[in-house]
C-alpha positions in Angstrom: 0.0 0.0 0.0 1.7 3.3 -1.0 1.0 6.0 1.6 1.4 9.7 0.2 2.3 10.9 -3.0 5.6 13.1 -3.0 5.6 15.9 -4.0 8.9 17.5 -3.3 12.0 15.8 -5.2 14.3 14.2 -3.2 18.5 13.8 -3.9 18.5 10.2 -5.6 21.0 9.0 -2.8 21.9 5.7 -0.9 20.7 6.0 3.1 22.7 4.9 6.1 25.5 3.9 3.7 25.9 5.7 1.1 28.9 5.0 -0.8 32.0 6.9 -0.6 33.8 8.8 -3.4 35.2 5.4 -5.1 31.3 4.5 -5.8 31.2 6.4 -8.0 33.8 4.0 -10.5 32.7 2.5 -13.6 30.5 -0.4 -13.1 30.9 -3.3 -15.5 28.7 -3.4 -18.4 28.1 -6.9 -18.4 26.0 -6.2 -14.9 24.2 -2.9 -15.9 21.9 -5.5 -18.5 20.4 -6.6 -14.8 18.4 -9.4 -16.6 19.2 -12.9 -14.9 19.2 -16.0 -17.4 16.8 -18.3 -17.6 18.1 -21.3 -16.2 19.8 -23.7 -19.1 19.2 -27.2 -19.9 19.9 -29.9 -17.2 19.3 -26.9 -14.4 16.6 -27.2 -12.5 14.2 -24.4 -11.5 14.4 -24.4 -7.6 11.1 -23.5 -5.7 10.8 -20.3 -3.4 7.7 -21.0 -1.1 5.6 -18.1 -1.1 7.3 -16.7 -4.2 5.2 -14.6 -6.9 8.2 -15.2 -9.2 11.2 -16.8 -9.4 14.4 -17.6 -12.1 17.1 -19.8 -11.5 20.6 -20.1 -12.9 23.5 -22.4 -12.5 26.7 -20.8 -12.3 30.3 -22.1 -12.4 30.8 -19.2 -9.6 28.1 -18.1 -7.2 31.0 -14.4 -5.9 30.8 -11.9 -7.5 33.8 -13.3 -9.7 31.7 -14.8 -11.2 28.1 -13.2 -11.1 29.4 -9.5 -12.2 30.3 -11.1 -16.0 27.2 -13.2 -16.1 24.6 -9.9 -14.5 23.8 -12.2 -11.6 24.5 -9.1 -9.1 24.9 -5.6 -9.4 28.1 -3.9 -8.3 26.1 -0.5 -8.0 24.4 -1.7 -4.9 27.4 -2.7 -3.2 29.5 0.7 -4.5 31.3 2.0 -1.4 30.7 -0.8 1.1 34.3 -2.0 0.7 37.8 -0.5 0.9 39.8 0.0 -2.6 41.7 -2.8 -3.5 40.0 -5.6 -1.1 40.2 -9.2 -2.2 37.2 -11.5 -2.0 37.2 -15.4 -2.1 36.1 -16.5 -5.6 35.2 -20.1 -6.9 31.9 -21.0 -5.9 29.7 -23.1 -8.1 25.8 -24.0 -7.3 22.4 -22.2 -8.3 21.3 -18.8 -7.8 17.4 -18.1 -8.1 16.2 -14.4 -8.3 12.7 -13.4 -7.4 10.0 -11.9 -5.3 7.0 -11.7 -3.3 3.7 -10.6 -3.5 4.0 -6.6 -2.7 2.0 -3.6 -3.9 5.3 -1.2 -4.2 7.2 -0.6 -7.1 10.5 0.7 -6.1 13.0 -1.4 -7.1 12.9 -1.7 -10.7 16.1 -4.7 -10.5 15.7 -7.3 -13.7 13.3 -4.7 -15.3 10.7 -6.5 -12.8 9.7 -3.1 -11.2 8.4 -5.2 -8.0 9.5 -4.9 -4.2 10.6 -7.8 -2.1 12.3 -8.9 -3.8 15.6 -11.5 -3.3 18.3 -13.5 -4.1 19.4 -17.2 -2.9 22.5 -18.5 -3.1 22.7 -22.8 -3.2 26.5 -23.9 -3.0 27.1 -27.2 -4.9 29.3 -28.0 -1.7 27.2 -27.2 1.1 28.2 -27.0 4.8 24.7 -27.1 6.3 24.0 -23.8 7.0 22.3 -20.7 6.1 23.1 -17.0 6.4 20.2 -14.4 5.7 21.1 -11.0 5.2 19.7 -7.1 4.5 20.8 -4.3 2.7 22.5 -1.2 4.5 20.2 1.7 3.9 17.7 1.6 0.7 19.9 -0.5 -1.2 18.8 -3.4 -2.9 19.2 -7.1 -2.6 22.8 -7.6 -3.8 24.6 -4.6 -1.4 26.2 -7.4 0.9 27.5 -9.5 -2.0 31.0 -8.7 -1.5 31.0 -7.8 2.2 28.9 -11.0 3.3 27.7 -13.4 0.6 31.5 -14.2 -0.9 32.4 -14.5 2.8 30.1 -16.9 3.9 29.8 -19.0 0.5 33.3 -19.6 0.7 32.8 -20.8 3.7 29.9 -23.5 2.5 26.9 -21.5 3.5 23.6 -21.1 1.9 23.2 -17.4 1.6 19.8 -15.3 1.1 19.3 -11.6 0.7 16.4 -9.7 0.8 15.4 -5.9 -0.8 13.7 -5.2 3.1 10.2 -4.6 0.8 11.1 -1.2 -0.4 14.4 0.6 -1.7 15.4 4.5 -2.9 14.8 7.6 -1.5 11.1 7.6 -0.7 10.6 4.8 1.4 8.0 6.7 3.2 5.4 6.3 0.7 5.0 2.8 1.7 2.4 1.7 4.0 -0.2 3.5 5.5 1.0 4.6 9.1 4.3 6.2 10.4 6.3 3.4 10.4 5.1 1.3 8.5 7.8 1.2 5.6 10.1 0.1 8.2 8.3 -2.5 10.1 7.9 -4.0 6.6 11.9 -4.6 6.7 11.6 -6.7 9.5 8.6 -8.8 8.2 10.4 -9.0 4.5 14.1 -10.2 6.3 11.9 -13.1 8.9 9.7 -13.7 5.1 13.0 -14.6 3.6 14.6 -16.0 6.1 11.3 -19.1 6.4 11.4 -19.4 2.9 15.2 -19.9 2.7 15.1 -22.4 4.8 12.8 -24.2 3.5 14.1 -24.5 0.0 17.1 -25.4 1.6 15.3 -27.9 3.3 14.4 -29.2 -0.3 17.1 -28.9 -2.7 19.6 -30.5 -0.5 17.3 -32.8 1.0 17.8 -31.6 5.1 17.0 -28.3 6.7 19.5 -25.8 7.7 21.3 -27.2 10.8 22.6 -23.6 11.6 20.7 -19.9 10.2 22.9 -16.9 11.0 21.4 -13.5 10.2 24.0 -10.8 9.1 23.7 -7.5 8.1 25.6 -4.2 8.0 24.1 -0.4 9.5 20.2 -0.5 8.7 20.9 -4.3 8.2 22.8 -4.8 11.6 19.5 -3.4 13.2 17.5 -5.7 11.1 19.7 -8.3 12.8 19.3 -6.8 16.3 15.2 -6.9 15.4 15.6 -10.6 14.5 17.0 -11.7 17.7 14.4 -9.9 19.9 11.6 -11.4 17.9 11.7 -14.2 16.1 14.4 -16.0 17.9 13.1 -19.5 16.9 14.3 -19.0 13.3 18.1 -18.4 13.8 20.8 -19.5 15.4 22.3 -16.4 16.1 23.1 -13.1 14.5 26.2 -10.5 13.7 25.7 -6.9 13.6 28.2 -4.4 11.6 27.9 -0.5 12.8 24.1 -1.5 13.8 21.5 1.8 13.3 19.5 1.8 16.1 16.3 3.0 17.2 15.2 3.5 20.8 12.3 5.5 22.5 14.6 8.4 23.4 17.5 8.0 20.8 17.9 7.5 16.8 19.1 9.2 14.1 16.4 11.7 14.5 18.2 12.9 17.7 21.5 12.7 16.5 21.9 14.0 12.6 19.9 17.9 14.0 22.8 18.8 16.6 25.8 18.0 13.6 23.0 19.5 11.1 23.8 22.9 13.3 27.2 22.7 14.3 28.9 21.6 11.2 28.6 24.3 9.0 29.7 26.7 11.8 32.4 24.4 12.1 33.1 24.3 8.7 33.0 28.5 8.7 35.8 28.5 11.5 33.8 29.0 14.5 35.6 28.0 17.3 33.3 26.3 19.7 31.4 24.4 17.3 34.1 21.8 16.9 33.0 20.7 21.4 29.9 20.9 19.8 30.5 17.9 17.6 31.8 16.1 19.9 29.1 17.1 22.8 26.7 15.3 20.1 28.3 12.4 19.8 30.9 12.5 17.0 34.1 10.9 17.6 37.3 13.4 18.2 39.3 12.1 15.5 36.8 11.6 12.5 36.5 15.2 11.8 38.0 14.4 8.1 34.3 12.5 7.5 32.1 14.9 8.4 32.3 17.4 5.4 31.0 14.0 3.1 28.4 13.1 5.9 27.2 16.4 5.6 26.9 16.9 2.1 25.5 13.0 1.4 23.8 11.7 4.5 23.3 13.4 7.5 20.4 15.8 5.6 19.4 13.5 3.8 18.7 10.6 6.1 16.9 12.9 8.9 15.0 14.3 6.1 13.8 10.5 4.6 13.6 9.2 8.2 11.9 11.7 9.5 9.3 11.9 6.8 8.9 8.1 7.8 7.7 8.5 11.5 6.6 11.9 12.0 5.3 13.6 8.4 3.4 16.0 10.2 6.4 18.1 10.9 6.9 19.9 7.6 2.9 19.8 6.5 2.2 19.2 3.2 5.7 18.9 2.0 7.7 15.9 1.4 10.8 15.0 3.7 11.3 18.8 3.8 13.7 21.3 2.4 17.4 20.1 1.9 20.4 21.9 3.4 17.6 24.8 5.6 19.5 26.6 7.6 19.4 26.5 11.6 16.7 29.1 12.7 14.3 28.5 10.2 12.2 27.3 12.6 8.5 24.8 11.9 9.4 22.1 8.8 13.3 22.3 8.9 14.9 19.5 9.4 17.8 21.1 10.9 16.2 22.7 14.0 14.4 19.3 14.5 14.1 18.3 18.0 12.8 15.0 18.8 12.0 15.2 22.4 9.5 17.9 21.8 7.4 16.4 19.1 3.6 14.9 19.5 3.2 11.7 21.6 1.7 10.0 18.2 5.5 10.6 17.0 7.1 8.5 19.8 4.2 6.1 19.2 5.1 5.9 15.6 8.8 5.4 16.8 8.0 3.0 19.5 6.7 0.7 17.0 10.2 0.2 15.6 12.0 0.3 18.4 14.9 -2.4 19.9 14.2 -3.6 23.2 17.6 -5.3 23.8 15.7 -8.5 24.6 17.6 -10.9 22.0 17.3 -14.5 22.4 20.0 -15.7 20.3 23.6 -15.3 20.6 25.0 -11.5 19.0 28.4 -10.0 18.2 28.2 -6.5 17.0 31.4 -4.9 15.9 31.2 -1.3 15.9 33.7 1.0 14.5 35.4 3.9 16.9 35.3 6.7 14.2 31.6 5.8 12.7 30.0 9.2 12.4 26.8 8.1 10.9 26.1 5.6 13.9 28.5 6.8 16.6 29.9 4.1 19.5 28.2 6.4 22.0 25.4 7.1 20.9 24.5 3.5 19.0 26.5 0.8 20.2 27.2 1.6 23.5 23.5 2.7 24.1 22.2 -0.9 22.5 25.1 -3.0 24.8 23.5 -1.3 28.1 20.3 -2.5 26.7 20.8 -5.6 26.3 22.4 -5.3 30.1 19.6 -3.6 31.4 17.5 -6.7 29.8 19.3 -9.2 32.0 21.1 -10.5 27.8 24.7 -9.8 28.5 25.5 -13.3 28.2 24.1 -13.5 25.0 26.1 -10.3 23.7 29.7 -9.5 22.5 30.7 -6.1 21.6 33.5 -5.5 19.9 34.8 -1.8 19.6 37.1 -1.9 16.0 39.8 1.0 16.1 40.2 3.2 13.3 36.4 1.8 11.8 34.2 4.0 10.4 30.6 3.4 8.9 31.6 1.6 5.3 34.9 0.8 4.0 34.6 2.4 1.2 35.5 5.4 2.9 38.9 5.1 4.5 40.3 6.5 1.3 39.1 9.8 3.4 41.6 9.8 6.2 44.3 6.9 5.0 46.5 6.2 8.2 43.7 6.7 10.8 40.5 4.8 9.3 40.7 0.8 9.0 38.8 -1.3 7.1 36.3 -3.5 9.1 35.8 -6.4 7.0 38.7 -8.3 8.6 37.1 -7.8 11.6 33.8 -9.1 10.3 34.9 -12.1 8.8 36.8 -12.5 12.4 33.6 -12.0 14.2 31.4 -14.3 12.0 34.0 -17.6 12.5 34.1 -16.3 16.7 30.0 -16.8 15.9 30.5 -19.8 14.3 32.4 -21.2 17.5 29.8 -19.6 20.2 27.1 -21.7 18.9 28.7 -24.5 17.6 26.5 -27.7 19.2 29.3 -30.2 20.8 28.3 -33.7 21.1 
């Protein structure tokens, strides 16, 4: 169900990880034909329960090695997500089968197909026995983990399943018909997936999963987080990369206003706008981001987020007016104040709110310089939840020095940021251990 029509333009830019100078390189032509094969003789469609549609392919190489050349992925979704010059594992054969389910949106226009939810599975010929489910950082699409977490854990033996989150691009708000609703869908899309994964899993190799991981970076780390709290039963535990985070008091919505304010005074030389900064949350030490936040994500993200859970605040418009200066007073995003808003707005934000009541076993690996999702105000605040919530056993945090919110953004300060997909792929065989049943 689409919700309101917009009717002021928004920049055409990826949310909550937007990629970093280096996305915006060449992509391959081979992928920009984004229409799948069908699959060839001797390869079997797989079924999708619950599936409108579905197409399957075998491929001699289910990385993006191999699915770049062949248009089984999408390297503009995954722009900016890695550091220049990473290496992934390669050399995966087995079926991939593209599709969707039933959804009334239209935003994600992949394969021509113009249909949300939609997904991508991943069947290794050699298959370890597990599954890892995954969502997009942001309002990316279906193939943004493909190099950060589906080569990973392919190579590795893993089933691997990836879902859109039910609507993509910079109007998620026009989908569903209460504040809140677009992103509640995420959560019911990512468990959607997940139940059919397993299940054709369960099918094509002829056993269910023994282990299901969900995995997910930013907007997809709190999908993870969501996962855990709620439908434990389906997983086997969960890892969390710079998690977004929303909580009854604290979000995006109270952090991006105060660096909406300060930075260009910052910017303009004004000398105590810089504690300001830091008063808000932003790291000491990261101040060689926060011109490229600025200009691609803070506005933009409290503007679309915003929109989502309390579109009262600018009237009629649509995710308000980009870049307003501070002082402008009613319907600019930058003198938003959260706290002060109508109850029905921390109703509409309740409903998507963590609890830190996970039921699985969690690492979350934050990085120390992330100015999109600062430590202090994202993963420090979800660790005392899930303290306060009597969990702590079931949660490892691990701070990463020198991290920041994608990889493809250390180019920005070489020599002080890091990349974190070591530390991922770290994390995710320290998962693997945790909940590793012994005899």
């Amino acid at each position: 169900m689409l919700r309101r029509l917009a009717v002021v333009p928004l920049l055409l830019t990826t949310c909550l990880a937007a990629p970093a100078a280096a996305a915006d390189a060449a992509v391959p032509a081979a992928a920009t034909a984004r229409h799948p094969a069908p699959a060839p003789a001797g390869c079997a469609d797989v079924h999708v329960p619950g599936a409108a549609y579905t197409v399957s392919a075998c491929l001699a190489d289910l990385t993006t090695t191999g699915t770049v050349p062949t248009g089984h992925t999408d390297p503009a979704d995954w722009a900016g997500l890695e550091a220049p010059g990473t290496v992934t594992p390669s050399g995966v054969p087995g079926v991939q089968v593209d599709g969707y389910f039933p959804d009334t949106s239209t935003t994600n226009t992949d394969h021509g197909w113009h249909h949300d939810s939609q997904f991508v599975v991943r069947l290794p010929r050699h298959w370890n026995g597990g599954l890892v489910v995954a969502g997009p950082p942001g309002v990316r699409e279906q193939y943004a983990n493909d190099r950060i977490i589906s080569d990973q854990v392919l190579a590795k033996g893993y089933a691997y399943a990836a879902t859109d989150k039910g609507n993509t691009g910079s109007e998620i708000y026009r989908d569903g018909g209460r504040p809140g609703d677009a992103i509640l869908e995420w959560h019911r899309r990512f468990a959607e997936l997940t139940r059919a994964a397993q299940r054709t899993a369960a099918a094509y190799y002829g056993h269910a999963p023994r282990t299901t991981y969900a995995a997910g970076l930013s907007a997809g780390g709190y999908l993870v987080r969501w996962q855990l709290e709620h439908y434990p039963r389906l997983y086997t535990g969960g890892i969390d990369w710079n998690a977004l985070t929303f909580t009854r008091n604290g979000s995006l919505l109270t952090t991006l206003p105060p660096a909406l304010r300060a930075y260009p005074r910052y910017r303009a030389g004004e000398p105590d706008a810089h504690a300001e900064m830091l008063a808000a949350g932003y790291p000491a030490g990261s101040e060689a981001l926060w011109d490229q936040h600025y200009r691609t994500q803070w506005d933009f993200l409290q503007r679309v987020i915003r929109e989502e859970v309390d579109p009262g605040y600018d009237g009629a418009a649509q995710a308000g007016t980009p870049f307003c200066p501070a002082g402008t007073g009613a319907g600019c995003d930058t003198d938003y104040d959260f706290a002060s808003r109508p109850a029905a707005v921390h109703r509409a934000v309740d409903r998507i709110a963590l609890s830190g009541r996970i039921q699985r076993p969690l690492i979350s690996i934050q990085g120390t310089l992330d100015v999109l999702t600062p430590p202090s105000a994202f993963g420090d605040v979800y660790h005392r939840m899930v303290a306060d919530a009597g969990r702590s056993a079931l949660h490892r945090y691990v701070l990463v020095a020198g991290g920041t919110h994608t990889d493809g953004l250390v180019p920005l300060a070489p020599g002080t940021l890091e990349p974190m997909l070591p530390s991922f792929v770290t994390a995710f065989t320290e998962l693997e251990a945790w909940t590793r049943r012994t005899p």
